[in-house]
Structures are given as structure tokens and as C-alpha cells.
PARO-871144 format. One line per field, with one value per residue: residue in three letters; x, y, z of N, C-alpha, C in turn. Coordinates in steps of 0.2 Angstrom, whole numbers, plus 5000, padded with zeros to 4 digits. Example, Ala and Ser with C-alpha at 12.3 -4.5 7.8 and 13.67 -1.06 7.14 Angstrom:
residuo	c(Ala / Ser)
npx	c(5066 / 5064)
npy	c(4972 / 4989)
npz	c(5039 / 5035)
capx	c(5062 / 5068)
capy	c(4978 / 4995)
capz	c(5039 / 5036)
cpx	c(5066 / 5064)
cpy	c(4984 / 5000)
cpz	c(5039 / 5039)
This chain:
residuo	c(Unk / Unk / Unk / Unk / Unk / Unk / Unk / Unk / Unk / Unk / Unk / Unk / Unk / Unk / Unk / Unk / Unk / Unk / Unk / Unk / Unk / Unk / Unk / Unk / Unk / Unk / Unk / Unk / Unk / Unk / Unk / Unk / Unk / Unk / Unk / Unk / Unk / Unk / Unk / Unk / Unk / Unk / Unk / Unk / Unk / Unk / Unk / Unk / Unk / Unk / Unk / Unk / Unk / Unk / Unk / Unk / Unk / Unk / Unk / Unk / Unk / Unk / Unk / Unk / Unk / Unk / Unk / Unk / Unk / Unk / Unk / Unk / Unk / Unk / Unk / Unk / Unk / Unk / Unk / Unk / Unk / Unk / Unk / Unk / Unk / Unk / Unk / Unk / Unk / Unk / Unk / Unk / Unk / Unk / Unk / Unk / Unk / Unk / Unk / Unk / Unk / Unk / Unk / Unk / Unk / Unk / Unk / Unk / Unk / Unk / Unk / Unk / Unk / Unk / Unk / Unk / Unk / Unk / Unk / Unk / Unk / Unk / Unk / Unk / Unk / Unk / Unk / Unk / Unk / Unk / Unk / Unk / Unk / Unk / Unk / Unk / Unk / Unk / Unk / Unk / Unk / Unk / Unk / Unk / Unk / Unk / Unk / Unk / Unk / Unk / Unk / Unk / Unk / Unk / Unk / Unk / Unk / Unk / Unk / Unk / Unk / Unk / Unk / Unk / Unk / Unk / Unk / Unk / Unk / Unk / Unk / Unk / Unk / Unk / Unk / Unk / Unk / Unk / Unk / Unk / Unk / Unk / Unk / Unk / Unk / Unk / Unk / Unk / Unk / Unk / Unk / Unk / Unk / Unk / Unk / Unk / Unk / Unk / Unk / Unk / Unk / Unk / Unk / Unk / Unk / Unk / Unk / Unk / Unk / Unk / Unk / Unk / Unk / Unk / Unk / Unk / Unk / Unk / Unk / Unk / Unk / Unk / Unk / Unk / Unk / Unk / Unk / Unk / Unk / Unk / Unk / Unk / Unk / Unk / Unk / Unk / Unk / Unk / Unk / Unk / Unk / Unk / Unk / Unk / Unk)
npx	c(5630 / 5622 / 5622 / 5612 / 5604 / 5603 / 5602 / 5587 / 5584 / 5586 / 5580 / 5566 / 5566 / 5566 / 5578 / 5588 / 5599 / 5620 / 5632 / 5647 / 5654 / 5668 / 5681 / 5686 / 5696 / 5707 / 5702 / 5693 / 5697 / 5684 / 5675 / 5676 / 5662 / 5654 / 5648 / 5635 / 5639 / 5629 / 5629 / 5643 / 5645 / 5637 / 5642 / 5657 / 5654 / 5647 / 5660 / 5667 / 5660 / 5665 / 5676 / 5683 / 5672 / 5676 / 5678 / 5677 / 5679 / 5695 / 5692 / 5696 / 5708 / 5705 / 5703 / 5701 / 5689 / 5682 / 5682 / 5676 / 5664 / 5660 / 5658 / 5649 / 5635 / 5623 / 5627 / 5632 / 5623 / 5616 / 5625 / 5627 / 5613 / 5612 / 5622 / 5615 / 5604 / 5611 / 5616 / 5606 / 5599 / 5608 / 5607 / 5595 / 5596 / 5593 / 5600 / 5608 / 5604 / 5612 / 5611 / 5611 / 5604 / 5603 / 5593 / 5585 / 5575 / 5572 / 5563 / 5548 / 5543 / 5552 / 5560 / 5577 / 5587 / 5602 / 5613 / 5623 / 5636 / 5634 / 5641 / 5645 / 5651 / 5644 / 5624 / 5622 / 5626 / 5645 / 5658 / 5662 / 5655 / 5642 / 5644 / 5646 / 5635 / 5624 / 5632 / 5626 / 5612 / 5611 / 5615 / 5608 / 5593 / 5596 / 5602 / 5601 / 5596 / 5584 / 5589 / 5581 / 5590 / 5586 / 5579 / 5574 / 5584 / 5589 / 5591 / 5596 / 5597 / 5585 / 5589 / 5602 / 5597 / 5593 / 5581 / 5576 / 5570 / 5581 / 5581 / 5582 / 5568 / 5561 / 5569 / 5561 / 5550 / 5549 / 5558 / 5547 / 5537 / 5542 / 5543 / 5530 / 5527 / 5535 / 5528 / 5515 / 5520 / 5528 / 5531 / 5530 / 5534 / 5540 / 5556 / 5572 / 5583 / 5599 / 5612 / 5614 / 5609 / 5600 / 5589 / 5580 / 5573 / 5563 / 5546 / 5543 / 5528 / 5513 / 5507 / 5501 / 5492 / 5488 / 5499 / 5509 / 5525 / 5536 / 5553 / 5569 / 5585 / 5601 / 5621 / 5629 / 5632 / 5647 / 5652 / 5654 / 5662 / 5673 / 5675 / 5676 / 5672 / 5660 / 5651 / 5647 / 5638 / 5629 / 5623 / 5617 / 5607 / 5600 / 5596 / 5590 / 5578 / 5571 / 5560 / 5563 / 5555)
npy	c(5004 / 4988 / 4981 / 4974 / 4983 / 4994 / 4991 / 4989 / 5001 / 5008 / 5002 / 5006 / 5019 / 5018 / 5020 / 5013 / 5001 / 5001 / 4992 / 4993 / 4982 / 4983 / 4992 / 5009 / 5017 / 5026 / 5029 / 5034 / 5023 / 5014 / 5014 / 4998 / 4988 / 4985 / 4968 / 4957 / 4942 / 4933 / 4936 / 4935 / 4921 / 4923 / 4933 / 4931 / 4922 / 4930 / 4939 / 4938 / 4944 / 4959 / 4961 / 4962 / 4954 / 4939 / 4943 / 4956 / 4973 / 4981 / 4994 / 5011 / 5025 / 5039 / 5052 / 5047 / 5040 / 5052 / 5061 / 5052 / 5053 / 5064 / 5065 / 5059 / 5059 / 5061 / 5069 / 5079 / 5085 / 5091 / 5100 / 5111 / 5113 / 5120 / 5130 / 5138 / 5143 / 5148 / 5159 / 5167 / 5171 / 5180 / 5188 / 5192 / 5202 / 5214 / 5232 / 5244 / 5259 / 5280 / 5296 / 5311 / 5326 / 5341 / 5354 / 5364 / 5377 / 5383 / 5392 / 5394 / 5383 / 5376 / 5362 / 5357 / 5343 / 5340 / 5328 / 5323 / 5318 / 5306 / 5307 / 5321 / 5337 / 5348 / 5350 / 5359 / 5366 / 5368 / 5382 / 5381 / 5372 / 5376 / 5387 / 5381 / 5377 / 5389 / 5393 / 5383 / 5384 / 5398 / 5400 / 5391 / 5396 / 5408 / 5419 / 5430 / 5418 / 5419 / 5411 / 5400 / 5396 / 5391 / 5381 / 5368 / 5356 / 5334 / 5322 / 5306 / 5288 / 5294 / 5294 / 5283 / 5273 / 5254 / 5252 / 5258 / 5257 / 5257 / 5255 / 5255 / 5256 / 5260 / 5274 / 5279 / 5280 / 5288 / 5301 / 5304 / 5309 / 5319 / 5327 / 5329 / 5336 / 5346 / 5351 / 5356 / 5370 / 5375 / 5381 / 5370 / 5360 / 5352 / 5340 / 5342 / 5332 / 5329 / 5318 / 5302 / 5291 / 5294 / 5293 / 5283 / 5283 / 5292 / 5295 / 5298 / 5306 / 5303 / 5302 / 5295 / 5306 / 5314 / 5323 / 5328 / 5325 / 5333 / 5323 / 5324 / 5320 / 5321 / 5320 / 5320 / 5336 / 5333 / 5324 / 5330 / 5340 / 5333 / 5327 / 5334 / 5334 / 5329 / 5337 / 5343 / 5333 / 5331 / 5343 / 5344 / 5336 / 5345 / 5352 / 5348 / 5342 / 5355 / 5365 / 5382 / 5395)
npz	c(5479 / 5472 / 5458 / 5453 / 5460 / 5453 / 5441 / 5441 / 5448 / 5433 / 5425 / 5430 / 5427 / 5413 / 5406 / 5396 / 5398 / 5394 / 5386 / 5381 / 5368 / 5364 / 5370 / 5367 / 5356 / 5364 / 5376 / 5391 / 5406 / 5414 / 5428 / 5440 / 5442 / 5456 / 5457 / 5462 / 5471 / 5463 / 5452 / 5447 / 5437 / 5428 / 5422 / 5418 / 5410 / 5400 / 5395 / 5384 / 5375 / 5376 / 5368 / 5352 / 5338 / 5330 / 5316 / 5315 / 5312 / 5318 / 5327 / 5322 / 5323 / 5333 / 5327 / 5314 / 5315 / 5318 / 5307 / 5296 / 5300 / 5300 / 5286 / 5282 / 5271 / 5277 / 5288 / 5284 / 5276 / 5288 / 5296 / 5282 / 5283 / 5296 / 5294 / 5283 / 5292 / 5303 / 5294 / 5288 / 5302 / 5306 / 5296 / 5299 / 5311 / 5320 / 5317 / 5322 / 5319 / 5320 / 5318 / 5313 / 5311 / 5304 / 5300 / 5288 / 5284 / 5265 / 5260 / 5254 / 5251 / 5251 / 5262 / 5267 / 5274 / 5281 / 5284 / 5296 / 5306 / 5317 / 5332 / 5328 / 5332 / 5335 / 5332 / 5324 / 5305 / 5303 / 5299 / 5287 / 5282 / 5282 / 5272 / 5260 / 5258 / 5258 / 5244 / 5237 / 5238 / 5233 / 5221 / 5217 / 5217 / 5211 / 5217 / 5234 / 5244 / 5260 / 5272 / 5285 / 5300 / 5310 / 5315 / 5324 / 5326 / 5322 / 5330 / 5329 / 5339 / 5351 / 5365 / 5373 / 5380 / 5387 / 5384 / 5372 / 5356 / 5342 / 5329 / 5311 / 5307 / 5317 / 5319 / 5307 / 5308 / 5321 / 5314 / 5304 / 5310 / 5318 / 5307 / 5301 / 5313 / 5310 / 5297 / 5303 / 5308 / 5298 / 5283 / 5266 / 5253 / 5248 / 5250 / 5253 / 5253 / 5259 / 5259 / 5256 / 5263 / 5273 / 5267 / 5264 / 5276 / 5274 / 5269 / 5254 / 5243 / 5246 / 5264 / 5277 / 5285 / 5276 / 5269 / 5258 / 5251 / 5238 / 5235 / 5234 / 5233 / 5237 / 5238 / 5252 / 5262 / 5269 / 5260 / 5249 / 5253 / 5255 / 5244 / 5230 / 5217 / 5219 / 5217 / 5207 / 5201 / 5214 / 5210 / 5199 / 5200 / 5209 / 5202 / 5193 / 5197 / 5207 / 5208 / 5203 / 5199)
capx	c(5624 / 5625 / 5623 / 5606 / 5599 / 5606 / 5598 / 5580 / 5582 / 5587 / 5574 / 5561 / 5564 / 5564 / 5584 / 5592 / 5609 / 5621 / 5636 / 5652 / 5658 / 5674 / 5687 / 5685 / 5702 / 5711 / 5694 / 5694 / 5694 / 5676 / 5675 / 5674 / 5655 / 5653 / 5644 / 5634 / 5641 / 5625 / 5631 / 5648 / 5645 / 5634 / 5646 / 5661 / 5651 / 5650 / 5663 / 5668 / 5656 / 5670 / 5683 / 5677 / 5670 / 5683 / 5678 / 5673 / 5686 / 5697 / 5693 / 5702 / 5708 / 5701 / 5704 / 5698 / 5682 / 5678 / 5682 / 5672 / 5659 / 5656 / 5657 / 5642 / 5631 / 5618 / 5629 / 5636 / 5617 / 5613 / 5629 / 5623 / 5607 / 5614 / 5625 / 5611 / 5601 / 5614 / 5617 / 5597 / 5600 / 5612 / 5603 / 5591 / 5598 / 5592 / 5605 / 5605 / 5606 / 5613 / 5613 / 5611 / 5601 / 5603 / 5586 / 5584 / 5570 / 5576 / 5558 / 5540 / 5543 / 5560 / 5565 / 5582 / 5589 / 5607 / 5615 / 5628 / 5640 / 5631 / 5647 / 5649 / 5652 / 5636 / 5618 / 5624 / 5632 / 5650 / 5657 / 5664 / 5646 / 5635 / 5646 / 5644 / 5625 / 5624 / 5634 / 5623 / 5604 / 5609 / 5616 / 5601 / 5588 / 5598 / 5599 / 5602 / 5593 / 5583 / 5588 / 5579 / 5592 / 5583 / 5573 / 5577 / 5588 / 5586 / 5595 / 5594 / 5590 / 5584 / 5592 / 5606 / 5593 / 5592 / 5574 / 5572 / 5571 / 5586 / 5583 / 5579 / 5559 / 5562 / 5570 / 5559 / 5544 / 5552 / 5556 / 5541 / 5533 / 5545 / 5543 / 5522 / 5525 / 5536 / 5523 / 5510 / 5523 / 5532 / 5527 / 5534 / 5531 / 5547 / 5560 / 5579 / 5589 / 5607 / 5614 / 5608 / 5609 / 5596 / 5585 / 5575 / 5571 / 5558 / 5542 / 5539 / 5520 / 5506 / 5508 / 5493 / 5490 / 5484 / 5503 / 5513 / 5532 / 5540 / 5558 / 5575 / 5590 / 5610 / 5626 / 5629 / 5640 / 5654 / 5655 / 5657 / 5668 / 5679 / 5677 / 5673 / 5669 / 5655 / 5647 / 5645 / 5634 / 5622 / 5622 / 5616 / 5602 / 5596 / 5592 / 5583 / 5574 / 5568 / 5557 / 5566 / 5553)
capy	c(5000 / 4983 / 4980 / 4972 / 4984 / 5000 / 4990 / 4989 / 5008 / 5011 / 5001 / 5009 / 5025 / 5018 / 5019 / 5006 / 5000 / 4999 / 4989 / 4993 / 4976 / 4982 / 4998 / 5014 / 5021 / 5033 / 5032 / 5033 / 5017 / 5015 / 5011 / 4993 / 4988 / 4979 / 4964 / 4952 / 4935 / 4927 / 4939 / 4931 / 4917 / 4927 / 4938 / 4930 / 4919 / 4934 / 4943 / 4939 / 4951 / 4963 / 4957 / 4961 / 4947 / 4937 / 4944 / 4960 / 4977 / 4985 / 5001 / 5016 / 5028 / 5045 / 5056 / 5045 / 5040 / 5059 / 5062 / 5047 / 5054 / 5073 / 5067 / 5056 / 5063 / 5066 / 5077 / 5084 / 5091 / 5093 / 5105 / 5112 / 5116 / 5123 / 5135 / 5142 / 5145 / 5154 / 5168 / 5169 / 5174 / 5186 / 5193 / 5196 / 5203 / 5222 / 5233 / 5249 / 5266 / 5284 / 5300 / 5320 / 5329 / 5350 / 5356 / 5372 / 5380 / 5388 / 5395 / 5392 / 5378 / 5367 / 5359 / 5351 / 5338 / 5338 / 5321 / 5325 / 5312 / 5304 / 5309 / 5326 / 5340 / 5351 / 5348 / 5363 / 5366 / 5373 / 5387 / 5379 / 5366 / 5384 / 5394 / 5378 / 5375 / 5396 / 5395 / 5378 / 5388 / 5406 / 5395 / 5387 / 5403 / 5413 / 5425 / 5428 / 5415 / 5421 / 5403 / 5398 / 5389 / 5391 / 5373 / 5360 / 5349 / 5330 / 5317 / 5299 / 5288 / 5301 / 5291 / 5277 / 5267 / 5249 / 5248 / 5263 / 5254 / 5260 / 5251 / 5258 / 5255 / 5266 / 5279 / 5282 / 5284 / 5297 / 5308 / 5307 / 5310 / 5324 / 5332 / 5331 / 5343 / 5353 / 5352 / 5361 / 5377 / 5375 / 5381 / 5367 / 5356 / 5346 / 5340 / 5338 / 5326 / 5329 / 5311 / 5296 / 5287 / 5293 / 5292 / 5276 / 5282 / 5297 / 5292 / 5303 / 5306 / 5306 / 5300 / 5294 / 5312 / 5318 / 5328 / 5325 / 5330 / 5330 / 5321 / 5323 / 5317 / 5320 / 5319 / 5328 / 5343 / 5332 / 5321 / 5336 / 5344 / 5329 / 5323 / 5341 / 5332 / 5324 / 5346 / 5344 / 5328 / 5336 / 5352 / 5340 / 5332 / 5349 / 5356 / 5345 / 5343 / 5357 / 5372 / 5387 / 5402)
capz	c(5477 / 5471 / 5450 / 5452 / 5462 / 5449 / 5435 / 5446 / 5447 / 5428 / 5422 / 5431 / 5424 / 5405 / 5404 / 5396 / 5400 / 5387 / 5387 / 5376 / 5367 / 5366 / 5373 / 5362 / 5355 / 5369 / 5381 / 5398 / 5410 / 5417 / 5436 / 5442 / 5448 / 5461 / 5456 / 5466 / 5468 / 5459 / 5444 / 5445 / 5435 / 5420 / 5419 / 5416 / 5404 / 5394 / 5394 / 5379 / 5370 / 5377 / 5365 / 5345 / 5335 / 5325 / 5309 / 5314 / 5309 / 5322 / 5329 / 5320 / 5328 / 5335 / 5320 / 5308 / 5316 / 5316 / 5297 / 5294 / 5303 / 5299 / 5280 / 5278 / 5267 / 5282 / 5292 / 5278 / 5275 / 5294 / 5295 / 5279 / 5286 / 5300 / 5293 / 5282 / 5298 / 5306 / 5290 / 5290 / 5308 / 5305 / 5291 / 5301 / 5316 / 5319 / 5315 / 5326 / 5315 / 5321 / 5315 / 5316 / 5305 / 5303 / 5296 / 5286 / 5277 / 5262 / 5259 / 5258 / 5245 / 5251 / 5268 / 5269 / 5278 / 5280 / 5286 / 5300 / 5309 / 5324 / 5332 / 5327 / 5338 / 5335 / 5329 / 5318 / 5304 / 5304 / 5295 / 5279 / 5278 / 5280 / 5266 / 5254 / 5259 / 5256 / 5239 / 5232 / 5235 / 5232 / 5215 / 5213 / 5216 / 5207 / 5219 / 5240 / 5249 / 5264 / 5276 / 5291 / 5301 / 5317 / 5315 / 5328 / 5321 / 5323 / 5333 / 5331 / 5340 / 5356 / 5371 / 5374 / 5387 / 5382 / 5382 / 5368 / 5349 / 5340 / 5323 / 5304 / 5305 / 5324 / 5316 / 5301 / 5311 / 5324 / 5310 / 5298 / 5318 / 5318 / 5299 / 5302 / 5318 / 5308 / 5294 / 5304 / 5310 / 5294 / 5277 / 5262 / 5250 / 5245 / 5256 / 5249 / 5258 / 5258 / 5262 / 5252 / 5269 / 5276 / 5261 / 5265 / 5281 / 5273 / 5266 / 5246 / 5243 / 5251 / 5269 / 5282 / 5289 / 5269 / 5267 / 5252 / 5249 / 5234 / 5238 / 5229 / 5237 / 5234 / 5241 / 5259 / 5263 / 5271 / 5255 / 5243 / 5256 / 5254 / 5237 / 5225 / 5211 / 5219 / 5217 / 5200 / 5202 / 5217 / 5207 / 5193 / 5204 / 5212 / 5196 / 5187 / 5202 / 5211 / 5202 / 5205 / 5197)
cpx	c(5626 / 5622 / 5617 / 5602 / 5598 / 5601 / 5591 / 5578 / 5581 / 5581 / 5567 / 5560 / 5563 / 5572 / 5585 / 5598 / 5612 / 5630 / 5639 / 5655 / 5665 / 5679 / 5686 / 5694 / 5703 / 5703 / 5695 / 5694 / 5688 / 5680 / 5673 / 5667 / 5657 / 5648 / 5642 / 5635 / 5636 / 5628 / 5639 / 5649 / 5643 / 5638 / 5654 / 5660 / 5653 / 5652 / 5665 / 5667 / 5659 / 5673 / 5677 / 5677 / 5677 / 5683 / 5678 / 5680 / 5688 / 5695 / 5696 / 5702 / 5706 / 5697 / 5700 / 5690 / 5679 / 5678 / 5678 / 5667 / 5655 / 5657 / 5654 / 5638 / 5625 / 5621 / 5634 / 5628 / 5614 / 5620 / 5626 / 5618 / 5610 / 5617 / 5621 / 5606 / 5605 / 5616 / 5612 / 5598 / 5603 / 5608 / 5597 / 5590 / 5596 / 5598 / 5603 / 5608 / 5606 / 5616 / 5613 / 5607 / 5600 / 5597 / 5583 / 5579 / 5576 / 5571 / 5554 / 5538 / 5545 / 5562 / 5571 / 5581 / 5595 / 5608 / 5622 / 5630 / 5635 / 5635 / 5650 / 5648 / 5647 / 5633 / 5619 / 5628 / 5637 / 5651 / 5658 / 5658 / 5642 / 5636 / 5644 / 5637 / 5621 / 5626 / 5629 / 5615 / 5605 / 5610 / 5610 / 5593 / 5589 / 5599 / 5602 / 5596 / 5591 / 5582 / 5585 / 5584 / 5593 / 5578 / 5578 / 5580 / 5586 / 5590 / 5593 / 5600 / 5593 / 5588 / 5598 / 5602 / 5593 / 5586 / 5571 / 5574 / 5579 / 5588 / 5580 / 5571 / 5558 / 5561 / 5566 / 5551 / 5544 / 5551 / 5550 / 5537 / 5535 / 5543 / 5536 / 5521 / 5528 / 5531 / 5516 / 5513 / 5527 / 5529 / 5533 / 5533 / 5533 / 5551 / 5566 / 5583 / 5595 / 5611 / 5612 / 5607 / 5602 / 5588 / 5578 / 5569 / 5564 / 5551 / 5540 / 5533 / 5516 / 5506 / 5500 / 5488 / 5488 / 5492 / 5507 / 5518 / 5535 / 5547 / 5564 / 5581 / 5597 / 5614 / 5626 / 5635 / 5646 / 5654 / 5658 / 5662 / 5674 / 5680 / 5674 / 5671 / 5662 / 5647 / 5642 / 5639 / 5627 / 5619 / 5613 / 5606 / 5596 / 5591 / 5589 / 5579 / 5570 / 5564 / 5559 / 5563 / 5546)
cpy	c(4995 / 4984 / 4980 / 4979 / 4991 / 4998 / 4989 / 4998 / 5010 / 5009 / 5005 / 5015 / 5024 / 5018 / 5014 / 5005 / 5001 / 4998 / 4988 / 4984 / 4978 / 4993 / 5002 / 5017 / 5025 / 5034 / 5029 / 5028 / 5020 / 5011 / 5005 / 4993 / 4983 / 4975 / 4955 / 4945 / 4930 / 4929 / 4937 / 4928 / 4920 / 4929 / 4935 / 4924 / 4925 / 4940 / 4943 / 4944 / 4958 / 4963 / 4960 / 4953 / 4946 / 4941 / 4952 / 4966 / 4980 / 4990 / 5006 / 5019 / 5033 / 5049 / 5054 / 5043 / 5047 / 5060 / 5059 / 5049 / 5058 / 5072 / 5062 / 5060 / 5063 / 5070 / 5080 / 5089 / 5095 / 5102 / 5110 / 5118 / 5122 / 5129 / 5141 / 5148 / 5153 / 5164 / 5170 / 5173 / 5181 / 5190 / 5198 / 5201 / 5213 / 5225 / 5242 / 5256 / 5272 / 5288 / 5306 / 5322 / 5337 / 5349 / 5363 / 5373 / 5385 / 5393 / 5392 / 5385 / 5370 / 5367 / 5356 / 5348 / 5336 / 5333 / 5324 / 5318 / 5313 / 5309 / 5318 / 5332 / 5344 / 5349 / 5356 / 5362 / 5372 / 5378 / 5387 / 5374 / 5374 / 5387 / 5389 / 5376 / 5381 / 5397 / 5391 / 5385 / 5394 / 5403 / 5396 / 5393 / 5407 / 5420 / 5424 / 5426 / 5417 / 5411 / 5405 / 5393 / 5390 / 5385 / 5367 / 5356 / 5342 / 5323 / 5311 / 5294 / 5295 / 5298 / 5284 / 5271 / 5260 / 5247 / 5254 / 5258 / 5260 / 5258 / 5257 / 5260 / 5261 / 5272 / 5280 / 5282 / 5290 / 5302 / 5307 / 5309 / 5320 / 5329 / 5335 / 5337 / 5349 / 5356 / 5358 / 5369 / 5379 / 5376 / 5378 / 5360 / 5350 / 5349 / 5338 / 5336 / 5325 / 5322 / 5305 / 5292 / 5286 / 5294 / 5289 / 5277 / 5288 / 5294 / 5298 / 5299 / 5306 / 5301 / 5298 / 5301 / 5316 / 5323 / 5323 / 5331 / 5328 / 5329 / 5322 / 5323 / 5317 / 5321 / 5325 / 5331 / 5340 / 5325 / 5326 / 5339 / 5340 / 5326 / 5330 / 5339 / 5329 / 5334 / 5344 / 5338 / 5329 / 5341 / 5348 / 5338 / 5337 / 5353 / 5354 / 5343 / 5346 / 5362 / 5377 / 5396 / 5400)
cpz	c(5472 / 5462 / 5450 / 5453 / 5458 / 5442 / 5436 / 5442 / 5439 / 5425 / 5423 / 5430 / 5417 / 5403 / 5402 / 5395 / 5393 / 5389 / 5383 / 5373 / 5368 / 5368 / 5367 / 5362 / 5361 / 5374 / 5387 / 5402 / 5414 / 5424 / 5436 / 5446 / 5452 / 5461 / 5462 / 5465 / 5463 / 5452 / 5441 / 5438 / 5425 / 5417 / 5416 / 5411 / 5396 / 5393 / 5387 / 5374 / 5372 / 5373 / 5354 / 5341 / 5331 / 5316 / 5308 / 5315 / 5316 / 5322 / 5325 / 5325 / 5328 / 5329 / 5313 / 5308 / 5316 / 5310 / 5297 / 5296 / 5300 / 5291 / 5277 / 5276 / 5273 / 5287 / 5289 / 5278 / 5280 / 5294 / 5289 / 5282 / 5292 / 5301 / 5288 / 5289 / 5300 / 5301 / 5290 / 5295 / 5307 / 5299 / 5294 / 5308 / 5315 / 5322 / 5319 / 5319 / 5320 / 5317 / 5318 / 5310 / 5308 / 5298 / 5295 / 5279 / 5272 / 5258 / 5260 / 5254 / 5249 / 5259 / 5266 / 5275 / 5279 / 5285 / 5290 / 5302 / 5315 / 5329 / 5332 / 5334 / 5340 / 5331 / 5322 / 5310 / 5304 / 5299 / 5286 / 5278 / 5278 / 5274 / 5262 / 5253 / 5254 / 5248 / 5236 / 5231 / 5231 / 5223 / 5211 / 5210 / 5213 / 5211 / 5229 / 5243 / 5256 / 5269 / 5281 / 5294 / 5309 / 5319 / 5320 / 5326 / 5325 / 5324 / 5333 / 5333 / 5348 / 5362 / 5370 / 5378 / 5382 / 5381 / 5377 / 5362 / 5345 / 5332 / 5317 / 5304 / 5315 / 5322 / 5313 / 5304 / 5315 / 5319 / 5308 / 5306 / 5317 / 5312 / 5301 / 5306 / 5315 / 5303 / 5296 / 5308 / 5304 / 5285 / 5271 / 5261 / 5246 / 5250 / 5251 / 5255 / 5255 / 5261 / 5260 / 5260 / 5272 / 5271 / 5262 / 5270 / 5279 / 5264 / 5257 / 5247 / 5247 / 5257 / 5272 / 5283 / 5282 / 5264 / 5262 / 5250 / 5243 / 5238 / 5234 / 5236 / 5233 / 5239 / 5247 / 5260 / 5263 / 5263 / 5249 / 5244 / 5253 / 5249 / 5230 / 5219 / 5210 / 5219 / 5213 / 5200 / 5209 / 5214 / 5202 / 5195 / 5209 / 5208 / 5193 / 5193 / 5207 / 5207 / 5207 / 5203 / 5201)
């Protein structure tokens, strides 16, 4: 296609040419057009405007025209900008939560909620979390504990599928989903939650359905297991906040 007829087409979509005055540092030879003899003449009039003006600065080179570039004060702010965005973004990226929850009446009063590894290998607990569960209440009651620890425990989330929700605000409607039903087979009126973790995800006071639990919350079995010191500080947390007569 001849020059003329290239600059026909481009016009008519609204392009407009554009014609380097002079070679850009390290940039690749452009292909010779093939220009129509009438264009001859134009063209080698002004070639010149290839070549830079007398006055006018050389080119730097590569490196310096990008410095130069990315540290104007407007794409210093656009950058900026941009990088805010992106932590926004990330801030707000739903974040998937998983757990286990063992759930044991300890009378007509207290549900627990112990917080187990997603991970772990039963929805129960083992024999050394049972005896230190068993040592905290009879503790607390003063006396032997009759447990219930025949209560469905509580898997989150229910499936791996990728179209099931698996975020915090997921979770914390399941269970309260799930407490409600124990609610109506389950007689109790405060719930203690062994795991700050899962803390957030359970609503204290009076919920939509008219029920209201009181909530205390302390450290869970496998923290105590693993840090003994951290007893003294549940203990601390069970007592002032359970009524025990």
C-alpha cells in the first residue's frame, strides 16, 4: 500500500500520524515506506525535521529518560496513588477461616466451645485435653462434674467446594445457625469459649431469635497444654466469670 493511500485510510478512522523528528536512543529501525513519486519531492524538502533543531538538546540516553521520567511530581503521585489502591485491595481480600470446635455441656447453665486445629485428627477431644477440661470444671464446681460430651461438634467451613463461602461473616452465621438448634435440644444460658480466636465469630446478648447468652472467653486446652502458665490466667477468667452456687 502506497503512503498516500495508508494516510487516506488512517485519516478516516480519526488516527493521526505521527512523525518522529529525530531516532530515539537504542530504538529499533522503522521499515522504509514506499513512497509515491509525487511524494518525492515533499519529502525530501522536509527531511530535515528528522535531524534535531540547532538549538535544541540531545537525546539522553535510555536510563536517564526513565529516571527522569517516573520522578516527576505527577507520576510520583500517580504511582502513589496506585500503591495505595493496591493495599486497600489487599486489605480487603476475604480471608478464608477454618476450624473445629468440641462442644460440651457441663450442665443446665454452661456450654463450651473448645477451639481444636482445623487439621486435627478427631472432632474430639484427646486423652490429656479431656483430663485438663475434667480438672478445670470439677475445679470450678467444686465437685464432680456430670459432662455431656455427646454434642455434635462443629466443623468449619462444612465443604472444600469452591462455590461454598468460607470467610469469617460465613462462618459466624453457621454456627450462631448451629448454637440456635442446639438451643432448642439443649438447656443453657452462657457459653464459654476456649480460644480467643474464635471469639468474634459468636454473638453475646440477645440475638434475633429472643435468646441471650452470657459469653466469657479464655485461652484453649492446646495453649495451656503448651504454655502452663497460661492455666493460672483462664482459671483467673473462669472464676470471675461464671456463677458456680
Amino acid at each position: 500500500m502506497d503512503e498516500i493511500t495508508r494516510q487516506e485510510y488512517l485519516n478516516s478512522m480519526g488516527i493521526q500520524s505521527y512523525f518522529p523528528r529525530y531516532v530515539l536512543p537504542a530504538a529499533k529501525l522503522s521499515d522504509q515506506c514506499e513512497w509515491p513519486e509525487a511524494l518525492t519531492q515533499e519529502v525530501n524538502v522536509n527531511a530535515e525535521f528528522k535531524k534535531p533543531l540547532p538549538n535544541e538538546p540531545q537525546p539522553a540516553d535510555v536510563t536517564t529518560l526513565i529516571t527522569t521520567l517516573i520522578t516527576t511530581p505527577k507520576v510520583v503521585e500517580a504511582i502513589q496513588q496506585a500503591e495505595v489502591k493496591a493495599e486497600k485491595k489487599t486489605g480487603t481480600e476475604i480471608e478464608e477461616v477454618r476450624f473445629q470446635l468440641a462442644i460440651i455441656q457441663v450442665n443446665d447453665d454452661v456450654l463450651v466451645l473448645v477451639l481444636l486445629p482445623y487439621m486435627h485428627a478427631s472432632n474430639s477431644l484427646n486423652t490429656v485435653q479431656r483430663q485438663l477440661f475434667i480438672n478445670i470444671f470439677n475445679a470450678l464446681y467444686q465437685g464432680s462434674v456430670n459432662l455431656n460430651l455427646e454434642v455434635k461438634p462443629f466443623r468449619w467451613p462444612f465443604s472444600e467446594a469452591l462455590h461454598i463461602e468460607k470467610d469469617a461473616n460465613a462462618a459466624k452465621v453457621s454456627l450462631g445457625a448451629y448454637l440456635e438448634q442446639l438451643k432448642g435440644k439443649l438447656s443453657f444460658n452462657s457459653i464459654i469459649v476456649m480460644g480467643e480466636k474464635i471469639a468474634p465469630l459468636i454473638d453475646a446478648g440477645e440475638n434475633e431469635s429472643g435468646s441471650n447468652y452470657g459469653l466469657t472467653v479464655c485461652r484453649s486446652l492446646d495453649e495451656m497444654l503448651k504454655m502452663p502458665q497460661l492455666k493460672r490466667e483462664a482459671w483467673s477468667q473462669l472464676k470471675n466469670n461464671i456463677p458456680t452456687s
